[in-house]
Every structure is written in structure tokens, then in C-alpha cells.
C-alpha positions as CSV (number, residue, x, y, z in Angstrom):
1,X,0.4,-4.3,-4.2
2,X,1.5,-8.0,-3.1
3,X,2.7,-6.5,0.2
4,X,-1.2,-5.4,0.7
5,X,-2.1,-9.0,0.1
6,X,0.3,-10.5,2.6
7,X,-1.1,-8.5,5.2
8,X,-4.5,-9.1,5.0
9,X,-3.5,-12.9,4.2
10,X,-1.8,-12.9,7.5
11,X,-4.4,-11.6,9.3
12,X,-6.7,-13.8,7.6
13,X,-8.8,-10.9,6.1
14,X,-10.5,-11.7,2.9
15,X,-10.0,-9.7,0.2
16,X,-10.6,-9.1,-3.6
17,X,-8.1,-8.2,-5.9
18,X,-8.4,-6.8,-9.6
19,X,-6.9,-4.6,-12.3
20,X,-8.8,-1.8,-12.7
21,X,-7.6,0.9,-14.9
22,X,-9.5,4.9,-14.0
23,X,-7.9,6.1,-17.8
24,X,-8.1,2.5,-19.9
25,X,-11.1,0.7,-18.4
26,X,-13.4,4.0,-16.7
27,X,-16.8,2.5,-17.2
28,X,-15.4,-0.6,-15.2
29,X,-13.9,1.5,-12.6
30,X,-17.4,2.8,-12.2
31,X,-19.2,-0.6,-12.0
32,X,-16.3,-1.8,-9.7
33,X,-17.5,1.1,-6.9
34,X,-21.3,-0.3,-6.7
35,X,-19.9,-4.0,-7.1
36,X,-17.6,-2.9,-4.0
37,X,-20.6,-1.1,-2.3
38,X,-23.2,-4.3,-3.1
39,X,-20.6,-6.8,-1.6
40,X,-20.2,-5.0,1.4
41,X,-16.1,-4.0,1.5
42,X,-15.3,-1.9,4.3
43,X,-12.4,-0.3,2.6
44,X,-10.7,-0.3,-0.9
45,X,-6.3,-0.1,-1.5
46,X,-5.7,1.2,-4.5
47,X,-2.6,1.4,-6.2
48,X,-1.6,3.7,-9.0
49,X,1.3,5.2,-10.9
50,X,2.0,8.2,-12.9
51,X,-1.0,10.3,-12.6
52,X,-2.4,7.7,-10.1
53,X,-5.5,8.9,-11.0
54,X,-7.4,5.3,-10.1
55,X,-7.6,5.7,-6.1
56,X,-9.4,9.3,-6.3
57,X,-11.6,7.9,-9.5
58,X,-13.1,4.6,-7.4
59,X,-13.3,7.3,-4.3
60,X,-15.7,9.2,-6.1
61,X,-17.9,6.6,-7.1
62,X,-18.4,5.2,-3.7
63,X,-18.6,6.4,-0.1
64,X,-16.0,3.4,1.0
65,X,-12.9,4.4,2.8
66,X,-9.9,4.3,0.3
67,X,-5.9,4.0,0.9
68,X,-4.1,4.9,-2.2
69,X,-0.8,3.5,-2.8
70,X,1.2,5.7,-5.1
71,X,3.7,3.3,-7.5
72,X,6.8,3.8,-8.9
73,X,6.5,3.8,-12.4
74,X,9.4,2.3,-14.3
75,X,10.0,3.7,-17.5
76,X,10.2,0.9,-20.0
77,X,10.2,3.0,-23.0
78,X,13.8,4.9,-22.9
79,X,16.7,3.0,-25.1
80,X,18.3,0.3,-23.3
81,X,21.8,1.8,-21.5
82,X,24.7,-0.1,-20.5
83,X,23.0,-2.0,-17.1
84,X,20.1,-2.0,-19.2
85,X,18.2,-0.1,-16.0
86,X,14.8,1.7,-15.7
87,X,13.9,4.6,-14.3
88,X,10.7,6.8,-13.4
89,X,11.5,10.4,-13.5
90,X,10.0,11.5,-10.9
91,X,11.0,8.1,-8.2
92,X,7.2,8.4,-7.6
93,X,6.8,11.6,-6.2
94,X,4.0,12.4,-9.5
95,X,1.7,9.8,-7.9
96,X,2.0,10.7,-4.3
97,X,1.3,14.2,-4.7
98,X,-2.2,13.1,-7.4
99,X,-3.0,10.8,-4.5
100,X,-2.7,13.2,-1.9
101,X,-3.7,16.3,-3.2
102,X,-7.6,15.3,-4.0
103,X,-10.1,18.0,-4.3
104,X,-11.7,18.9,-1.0
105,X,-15.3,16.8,-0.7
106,X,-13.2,13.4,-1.9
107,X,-10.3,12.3,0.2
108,X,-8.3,9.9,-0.4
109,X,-5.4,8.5,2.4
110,X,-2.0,8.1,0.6
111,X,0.8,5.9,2.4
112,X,4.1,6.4,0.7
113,X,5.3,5.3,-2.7
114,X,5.4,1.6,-2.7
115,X,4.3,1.3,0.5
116,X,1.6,-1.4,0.1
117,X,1.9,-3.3,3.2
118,X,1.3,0.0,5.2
119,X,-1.7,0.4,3.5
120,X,-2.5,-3.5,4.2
121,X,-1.5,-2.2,8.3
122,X,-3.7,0.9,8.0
123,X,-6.4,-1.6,6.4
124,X,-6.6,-3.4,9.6
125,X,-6.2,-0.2,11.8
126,X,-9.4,0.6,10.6
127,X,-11.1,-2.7,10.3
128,X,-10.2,-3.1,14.2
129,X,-12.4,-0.7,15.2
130,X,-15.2,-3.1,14.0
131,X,-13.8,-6.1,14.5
132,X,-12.2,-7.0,18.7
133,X,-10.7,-10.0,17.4
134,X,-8.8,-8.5,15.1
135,X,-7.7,-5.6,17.5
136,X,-5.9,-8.2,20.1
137,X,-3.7,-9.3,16.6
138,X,-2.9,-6.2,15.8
139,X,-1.9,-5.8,19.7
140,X,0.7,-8.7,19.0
141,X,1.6,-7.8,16.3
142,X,2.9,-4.4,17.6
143,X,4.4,-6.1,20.2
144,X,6.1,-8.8,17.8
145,X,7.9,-5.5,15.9
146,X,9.1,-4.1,19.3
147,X,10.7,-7.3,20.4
148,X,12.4,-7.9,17.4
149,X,13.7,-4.4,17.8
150,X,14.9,-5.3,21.1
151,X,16.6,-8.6,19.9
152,X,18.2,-7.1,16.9
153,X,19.4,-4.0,19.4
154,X,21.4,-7.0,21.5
155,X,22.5,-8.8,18.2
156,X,24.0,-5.4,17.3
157,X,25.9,-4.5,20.7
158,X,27.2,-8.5,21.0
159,X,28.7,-8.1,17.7
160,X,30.0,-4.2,17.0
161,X,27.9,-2.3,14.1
162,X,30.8,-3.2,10.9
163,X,30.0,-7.1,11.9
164,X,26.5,-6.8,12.5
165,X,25.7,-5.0,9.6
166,X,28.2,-7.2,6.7
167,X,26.1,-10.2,8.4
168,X,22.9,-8.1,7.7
169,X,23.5,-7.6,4.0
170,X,25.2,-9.9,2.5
């Protein structure tokens, strides 16, 4: 969800963060709708894993736009192999389909798994309608991806692609 942050930090868009849990903490997700209601958000991110239940949970105790983020879930519970790696069995696919797949009357927008600083983008896609100021960033900012494209493009040709990209990565 840091990615989120960043964007809206960026953009100089204050925002609250918390843990809320829909399955470990449900009678705070509850109070944390009408607190985001009473303070006036314009939209709520929500991240969740697994069952990712916690973006449709806060979207039906409030009428506030919500952009669930569907998370990876690492599985921290299987015995330690060689690399001592983790995995999720499902690379996240379980919480993008809970996410998207909400019960007609209570949508919920998913971006895609891990994808918090799209959500942070969509965040301000919708907050620009509000706000004009905010619209002529997002303007740059577009145009601030397209030239970097450009540039990169020219990098690329100068060089030859093996160059370019062992210069990329390393």
C-alpha cells in the first residue's frame, strides 16, 4: 500500500492510513466507515489478501467510492526450503477475483494485484473531477510518462537493445 501513499504524497493529497482488519477487527471496520463518512473522505484504497474480504466489508458500510487493491499473500507458514522462499498459492489471483466479483448493489473497483500506486492514480482520476488544480497535475504528469517514453525510446536505438537493456538491469 506504500505505492498508494507515494502518490497521493506526491500530489500533495492528504490522506489517512490504518490497519483495519474486516475478519480480526469487524466492529472497527464498521466504526472506521462512519469515521470515514464524518471526516469527509472522498474515496477509500483498501488493500487486502487472501479472501480480501476488507475493501467490499468498508464498501458496505459507507456510500464512499472504494479502490480495492488485491495483495499477494506470502505464505509464511510452509517449512523453510533450500532459498528459504515464500510463496502464495494462488500469486494473488484469490484476492482479485473476491475484490472484483462483489455482489451486484456494492461495487468495489479492483486495480491489479499489488498494484497500489494505480489505485493512488485512479485516486486522483477521481478526485480531479472535483478539484481543477489537481487536473492540470495530473495533465503533467501524463505528459512527464510520455516523455520519458520518448527519451528511453532514443536511449534504446543510440545503444542496440542487449546494451540498453544489461545497462537497465544490472
Amino acid at each position: 500500500m506504500k505505492d498508494a501513499a507515494e502518490i497521493l504524497d506526491k500530489f500533495k493529497i492528504k490522506h489517512e492510513d490504518q490497519i483495519v482488519s474486516a475478519h480480526r477487527t469487524p466492529t472497527r471496520l464498521e466504526e472506521y466507515g462512519k469515521h470515514a463518512e464524518k471526516m469527509g473522505f472522498k474515496i477509500i484504497i483498501a488493500g487486502a489478501g487472501g479472501a480480501a474480504h476488507l475493501p467490499g466489508m468498508i464498501a458496505s458500510h459507507t456510500i464512499i467510492p472504494v479502490i480495492g487493491v488485491p495483495i499477494m499473500v506470502y505464505n509464511d507458514k510452509q517449512t523453510k526450503s533450500a532459498d528459504n522462499s515464500k510463496f502464495s498459492s494462488f500469486g494473488g489471483l484469490d484476492s482479485l477475483l473476491s475484490i472484483s466479483e462483489m455482489p451486484t448493489g456494492s461495487p468495489v473497483v479492483a486495480v491489479g494485484i499489488n498494484k497500489a500506486g494505480n489505485a493512488g492514480i485512479y485516486a486522483l482520476k477521481i478526485l480531479a473531477n472535483e478539484f481543477p488544480e489537481l487536473k492540470k497535475k495530473l495533465k503533467l504528469h501524463k505528459s512527464e510518462q510520455h516523455n520519458s517514453v520518448l527519451k528511453e525510446s532514443d536511449i534504446l536505438k543510440k545503444q542496440g537493445l542487449s546494451k540498453f537493456v544489461q545497462k537497465k538491469f544490472k
